[in-house]
N, C-alpha and C positions, 0 to 999 in steps of 0.2 A: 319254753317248750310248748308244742301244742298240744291239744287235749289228748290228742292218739297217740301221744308220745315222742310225735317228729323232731328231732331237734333243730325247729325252724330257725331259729337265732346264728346258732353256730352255722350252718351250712350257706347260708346268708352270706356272713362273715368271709369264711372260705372263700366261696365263688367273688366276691369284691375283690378278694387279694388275690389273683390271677394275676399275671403282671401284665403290665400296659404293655409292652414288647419281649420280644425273645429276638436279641440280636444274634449274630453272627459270633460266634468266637471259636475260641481254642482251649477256655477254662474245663477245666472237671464239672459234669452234672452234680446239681445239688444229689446226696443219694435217695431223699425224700421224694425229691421229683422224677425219677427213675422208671417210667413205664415199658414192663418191656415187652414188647407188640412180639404175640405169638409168631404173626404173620409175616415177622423179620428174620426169623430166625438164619434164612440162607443168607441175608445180606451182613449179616453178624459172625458165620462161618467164616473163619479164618482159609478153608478152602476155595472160597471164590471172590473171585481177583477183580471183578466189575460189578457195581452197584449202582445203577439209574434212579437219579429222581429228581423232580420239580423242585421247584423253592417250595422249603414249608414243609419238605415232607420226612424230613430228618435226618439230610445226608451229614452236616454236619455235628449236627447232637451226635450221630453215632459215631461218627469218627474222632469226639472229641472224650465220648463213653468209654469206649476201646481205648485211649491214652490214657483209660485211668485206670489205676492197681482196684479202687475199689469199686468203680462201675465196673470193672470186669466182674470183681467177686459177686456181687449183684444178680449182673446174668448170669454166670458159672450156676448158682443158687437155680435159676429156675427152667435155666436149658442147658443142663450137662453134657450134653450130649456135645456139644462144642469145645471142652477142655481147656477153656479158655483160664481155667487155673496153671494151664501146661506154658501158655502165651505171655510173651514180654513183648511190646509194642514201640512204636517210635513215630514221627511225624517225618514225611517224604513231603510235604507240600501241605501249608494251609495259609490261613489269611493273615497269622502273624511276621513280624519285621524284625522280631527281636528272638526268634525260634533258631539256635545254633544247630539246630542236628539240618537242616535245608537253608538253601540261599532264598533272596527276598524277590521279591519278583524283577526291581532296579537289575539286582546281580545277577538272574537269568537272563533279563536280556542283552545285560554284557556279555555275557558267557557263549552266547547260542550267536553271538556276531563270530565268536573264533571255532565253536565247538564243534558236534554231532549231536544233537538234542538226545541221543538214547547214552552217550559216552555223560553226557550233563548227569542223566537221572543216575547211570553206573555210579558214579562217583557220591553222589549224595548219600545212598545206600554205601557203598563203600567206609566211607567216611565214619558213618555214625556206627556202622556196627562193628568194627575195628575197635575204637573208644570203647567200647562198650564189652568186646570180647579179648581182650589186652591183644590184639595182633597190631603190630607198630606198622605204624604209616606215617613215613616222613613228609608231612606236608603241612603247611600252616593258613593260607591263604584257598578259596573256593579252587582259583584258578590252576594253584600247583597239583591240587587235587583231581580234578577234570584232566589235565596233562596226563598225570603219570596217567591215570585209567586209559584215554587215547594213546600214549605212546608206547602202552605196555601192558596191553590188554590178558597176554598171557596170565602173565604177574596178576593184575585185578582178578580174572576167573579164579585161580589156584587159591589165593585168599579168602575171596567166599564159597568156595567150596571146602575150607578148610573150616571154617565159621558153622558153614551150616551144618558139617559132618560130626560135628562136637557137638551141637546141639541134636541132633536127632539122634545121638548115642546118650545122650540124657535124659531123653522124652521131651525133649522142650522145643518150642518155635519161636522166629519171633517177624512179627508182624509189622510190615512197613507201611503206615497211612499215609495215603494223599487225597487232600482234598484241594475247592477250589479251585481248578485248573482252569475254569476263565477266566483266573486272576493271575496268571505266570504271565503275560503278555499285553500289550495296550492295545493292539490289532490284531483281526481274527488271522493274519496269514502266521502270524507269531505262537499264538495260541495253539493251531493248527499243529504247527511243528512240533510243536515240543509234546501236547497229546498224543503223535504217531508215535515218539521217540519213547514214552513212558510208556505206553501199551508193549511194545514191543520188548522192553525189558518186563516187566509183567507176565510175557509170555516165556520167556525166557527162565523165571525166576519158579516160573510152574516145577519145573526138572531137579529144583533144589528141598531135598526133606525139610531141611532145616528154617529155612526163610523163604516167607510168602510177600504178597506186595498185594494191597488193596486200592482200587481205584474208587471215589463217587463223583462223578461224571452228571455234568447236566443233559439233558435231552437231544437238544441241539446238538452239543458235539458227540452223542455217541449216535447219531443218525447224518453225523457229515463221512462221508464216502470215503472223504478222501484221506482220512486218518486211518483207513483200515486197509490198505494199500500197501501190504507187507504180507512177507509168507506164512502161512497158515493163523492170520489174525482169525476166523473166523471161528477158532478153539475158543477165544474169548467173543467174539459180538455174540454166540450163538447161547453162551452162558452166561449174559451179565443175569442179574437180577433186579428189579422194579421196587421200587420202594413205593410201598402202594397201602392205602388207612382205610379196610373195611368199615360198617357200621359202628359194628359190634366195637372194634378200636377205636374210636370216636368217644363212645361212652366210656368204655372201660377203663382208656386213659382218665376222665372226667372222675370216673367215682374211685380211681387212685388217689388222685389231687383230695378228693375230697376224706378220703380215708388214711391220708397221711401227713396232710397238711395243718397246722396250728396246735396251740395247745388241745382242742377239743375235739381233736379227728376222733379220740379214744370211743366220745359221747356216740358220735355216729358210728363206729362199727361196731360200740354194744348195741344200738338200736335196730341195725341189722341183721345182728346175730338173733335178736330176740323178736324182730317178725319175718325175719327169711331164711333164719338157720342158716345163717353166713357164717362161718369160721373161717379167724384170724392167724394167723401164724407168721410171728417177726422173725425178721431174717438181720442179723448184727451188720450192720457196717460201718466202719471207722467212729466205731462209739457212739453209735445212734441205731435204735432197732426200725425198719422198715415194713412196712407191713405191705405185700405184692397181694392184691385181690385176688378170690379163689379164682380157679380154672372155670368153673361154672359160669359166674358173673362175666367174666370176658368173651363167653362163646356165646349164651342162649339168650336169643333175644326175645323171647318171651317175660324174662326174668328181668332183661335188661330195662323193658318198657313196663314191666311194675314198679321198678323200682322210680323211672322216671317220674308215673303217675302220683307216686306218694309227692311229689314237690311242685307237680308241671299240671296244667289244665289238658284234660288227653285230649283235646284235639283242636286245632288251630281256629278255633270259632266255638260259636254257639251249638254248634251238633256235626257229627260227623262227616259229612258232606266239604267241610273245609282241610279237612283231613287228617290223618295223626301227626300230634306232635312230635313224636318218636320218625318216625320216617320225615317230616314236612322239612323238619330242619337239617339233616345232612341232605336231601334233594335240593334244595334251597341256598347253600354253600357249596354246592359242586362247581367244578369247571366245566368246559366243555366235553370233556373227556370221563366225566363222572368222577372226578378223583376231589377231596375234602381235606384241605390243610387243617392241620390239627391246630397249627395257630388260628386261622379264621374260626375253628368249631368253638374252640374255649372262649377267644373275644366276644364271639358273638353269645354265648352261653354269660358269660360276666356281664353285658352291658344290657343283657336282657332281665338280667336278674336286678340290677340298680333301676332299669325305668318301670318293673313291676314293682321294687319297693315304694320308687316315687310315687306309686299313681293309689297307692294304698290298697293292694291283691293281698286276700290272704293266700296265694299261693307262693312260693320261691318263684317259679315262672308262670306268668301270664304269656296268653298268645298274643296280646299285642307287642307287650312287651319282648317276647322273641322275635317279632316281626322287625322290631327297629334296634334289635341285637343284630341283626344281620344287615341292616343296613352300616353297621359302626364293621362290624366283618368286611363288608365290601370296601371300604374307605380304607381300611387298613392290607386287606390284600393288594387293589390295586395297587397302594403306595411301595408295599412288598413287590411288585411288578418292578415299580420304573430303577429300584434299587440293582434290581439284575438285570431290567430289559429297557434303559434310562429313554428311551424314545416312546415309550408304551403311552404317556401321557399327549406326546405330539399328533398321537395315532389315533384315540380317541377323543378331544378336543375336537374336533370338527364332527362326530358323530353327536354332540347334544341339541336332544333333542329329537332324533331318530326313534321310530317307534319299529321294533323285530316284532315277528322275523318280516324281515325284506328282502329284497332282490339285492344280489350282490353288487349289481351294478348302481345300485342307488350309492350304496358305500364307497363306491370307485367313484363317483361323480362326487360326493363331499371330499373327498381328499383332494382331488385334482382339481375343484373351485378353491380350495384352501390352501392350496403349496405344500401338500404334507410331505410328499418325496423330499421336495428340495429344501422345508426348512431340516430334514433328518440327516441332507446331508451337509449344509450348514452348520447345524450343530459337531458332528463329526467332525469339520473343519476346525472349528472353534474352537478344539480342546487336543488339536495335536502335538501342541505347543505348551503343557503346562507352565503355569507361573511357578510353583513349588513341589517339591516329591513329599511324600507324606515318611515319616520318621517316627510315629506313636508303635504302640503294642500290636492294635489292630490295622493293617493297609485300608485305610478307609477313600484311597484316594481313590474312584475308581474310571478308570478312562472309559470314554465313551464309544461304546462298542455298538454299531447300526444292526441293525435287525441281522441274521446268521443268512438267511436266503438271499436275502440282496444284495449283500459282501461278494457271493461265486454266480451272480443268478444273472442268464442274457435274453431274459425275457423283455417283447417290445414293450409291454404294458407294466411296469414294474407292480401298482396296484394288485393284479392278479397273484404275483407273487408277496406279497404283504399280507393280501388275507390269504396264502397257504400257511406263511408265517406264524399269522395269529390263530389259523388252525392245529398248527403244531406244538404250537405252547397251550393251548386250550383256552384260550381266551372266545373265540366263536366254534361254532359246529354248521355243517351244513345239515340241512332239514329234507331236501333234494337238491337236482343239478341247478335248479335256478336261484334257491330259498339261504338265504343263512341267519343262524340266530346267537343269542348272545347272552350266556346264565345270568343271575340274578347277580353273582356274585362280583361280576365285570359291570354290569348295563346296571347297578342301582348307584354305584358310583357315580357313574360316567354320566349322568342323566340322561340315561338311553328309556325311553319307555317301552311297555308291554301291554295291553289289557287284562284286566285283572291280576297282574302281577305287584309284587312289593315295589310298592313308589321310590321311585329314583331320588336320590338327593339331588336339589334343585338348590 
């Protein structure tokens, strides 16, 4: 411990066991690891049925939060206002193969060759809460179940209307998740379908006390047109909600991890309590007490960058002029669009902390040391990119080297010297035809899906429309009509330079 009583060892420690990734799944949050972002609160409301966000930004944590009895009690505990103790949950779609209460994505697009994609989603809903609320339903195979719901639509409403009227005569709901939806299909016209056909039950499912339907939708398809091409969809475009990670959430996630993680989280939140008059308060879950950081610590960032200064050099250099470390580094980890994956903030906070212990700092973060935390940040988002957007690397591979901001037509002239259109759509070709289906826990097969614009786009320049593309996922911004640029967290990857900027990996 250091002389001012920091517990520099332990918080060390902590910050190293950050884990190397956070994949995809469908498990229960650890309840330790449990942060729960004030700022969520409407996308967490079992009242609203669309939830937008980026990779990274928690759609599936939360959806996998919400299936759990005790990450509900969790939040129940610090946003009551939700009743999410009133809620029983079930899974409509996610990335598992082996998930009985939804078909696998193979079986939807069996299904949707004979079906109605909104009769598809009826019946999965159907299906599982029937089982679950003793109404018999004679059916044993996906497909008998899709049938009757098609052939006897009467019958399916009367059923869950009968479902849901028993439940809201109890006080109870119960909550159907779906996540994933660009993994129901191997091509976007597939995908397409079957998003129309699930919103519109969604929309549908709004009129029922008793059961709700939650959608999280990636960017792309809740901004394709043409999924919302049904009568009054605009009840739901107009109410989704954003999954979006202020400052303040950045940190506060950080000094949860740090205040509830390891044997010696205890050391650090007495040490807090006894210079910042922090109090603790555990909260029980499934035989582990949790400690949720006050309200305070998550809102005031005055409070949040003393606390950082006790560990961190305050400011990204030798004097202020380089800037605060507290602001330098979520500016520094943004997209194009200002928005900071909370995976990239922690990465980059963990490997800043390992090359300041290397380099022999007595602080927990050195500025150089965060400086080439964020380069390990960018190497790991990008790769987070090409997982969801598998072209993303064809895209910038001809940009190395490229110093931003430049003329956008500079960027159109390296793709079109390089074949990038046409190796994209090569690739595309090349994986129409898989050799095997994927049969694990997780679908980790994932077909190659060409950028969302160029799939419906009858632009002569197709370039043009590739950097709207990459505008729309936040990988560039434009600066003006002629200028575009490209954040730290994209371009140090990608060995795009900058002047004065954090040096690209080369």
């Amino acid at each position: 411990m250091a002389a001012d009583g920091f517990p520099t060892a332990q918080v060390r420690q902590s910050l190293d066991e950050l884990p190397e990734t956070m994949a995809v799944s469908t498990a229960e949050p650890n309840p330790s690891e449990l942060y729960v972002v004030l700022g969520h609160e409407r996308a967490l409301d079992p009242d609203s049925s669309l939830v937008v966000g980026d990779r990274g930004t928690g759609k599936s944590f939360w959806s996998a939060a919400l299936n759990s009895p005790v990450s509900r009690t969790l939040i129940h505990a610090q946003l009551p206002r939700l009743h999410l103790d009133r809620v029983q949950t079930s899974w409509g779609f996610s990335v598992s193969t082996r998930n009985e209460d939804h078909p696998s994505r193979r079986v939807l697009q069996r299904l949707q060759d004979r079906f109605a994609p909104e009769d598809i989603w009826r019946a999965v809903v159907l299906r599982q809460l029937a089982a679950r609320y003793a109404e018999e339903l004679p059916v044993e195979t996906w497909d008998d179940a899709v049938a009757l719901v098609a052939d006897n639509p009467e019958h399916e409403e009367q059923l869950l209307n009968r479902i849901s009227s028993r439940l809201a005569a109890e006080g109870k709901r119960h909550l159907v998740v779906f996540d994933a939806i660009d993994r129901t299909g191997s091509d976007w016209k597939t995908i397409r379908k079957l998003a129309r056909g699930l919103l519109q039950l969604c929309l549908d499912l709004k009129g029922q006390p008793g059961i709700q339907a939650k959608v999280f939708l990636r960017p792309d398809l809740w901004e394709d047109r043409a999924i919302w091409q049904f009568p009054d969809s605009s009840k739901l475009h107009h109410g989704r909600v954003v999954l979006e990670w202020r400052r303040t959430d950045l940190f506060g996630l950080l000094w949860h991890w740090l205040c509830n993680h390891g044997d010696e989280a205890e050391r650090y939140r007495d040490w807090l309590h006894a210079k910042h008059r922090l109090p603790f308060k555990p909260t029980e879950a499934d035989g582990e007490q949790v400690y949720p950081i006050p309200t305070k610590l998550r809102q005031d960032e005055d409070l949040q960058q003393a606390l950082l200064h006790d560990m961190a050099t305050r400011y990204m250099g030798t004097n202020r002029r380089r800037g605060r470390t507290y602001t330098w580094l979520p500016n520094h980890l943004a997209d194009a669009k200002g928005q900071v994956s909370p995976r990239s903030f922690l990465i980059a906070v963990r490997d800043a902390q390992r090359e300041t212990r290397a380099e022999g700092h007595a602080e927990v973060l050195h500025w150089e040391g965060i400086k080439r935390g964020v380069q390990s940040a960018s190497a790991v988002r990008v790769q987070e990119l090409r997982e969801d957007y598998p072209w993303i690397g064809t895209v910038l591979a001809p940009l190395n080297g490229q110093t931003v901001p430049c003329r956008s037509e500079e960027i159109e002239q390296r793709w079109q010297e390089a074949g990038t259109l046409q190796a994209i759509e090569r690739d595309r070709l090349a994986t129409l035809s898989p050799d095997a289906q994927g049969n694990g826990e997780i679908d980790d097969e994932r077909f190659y899906l060409p950028p969302h614009a160029l799939a419906f786009a009858s632009s002569e320049v197709p370039e043009k429309t590739l950097i709207q593309e990459l505008q729309r996922i936040g990988v560039i911004r434009r600066i003006d009509d002629e200028r575009i640029d490209i954040p730290d967290l994209f371009r140090v990857a990608a060995a795009i330079g900058r002047r004065g900027g954090v040096r690209p990996i080369r």
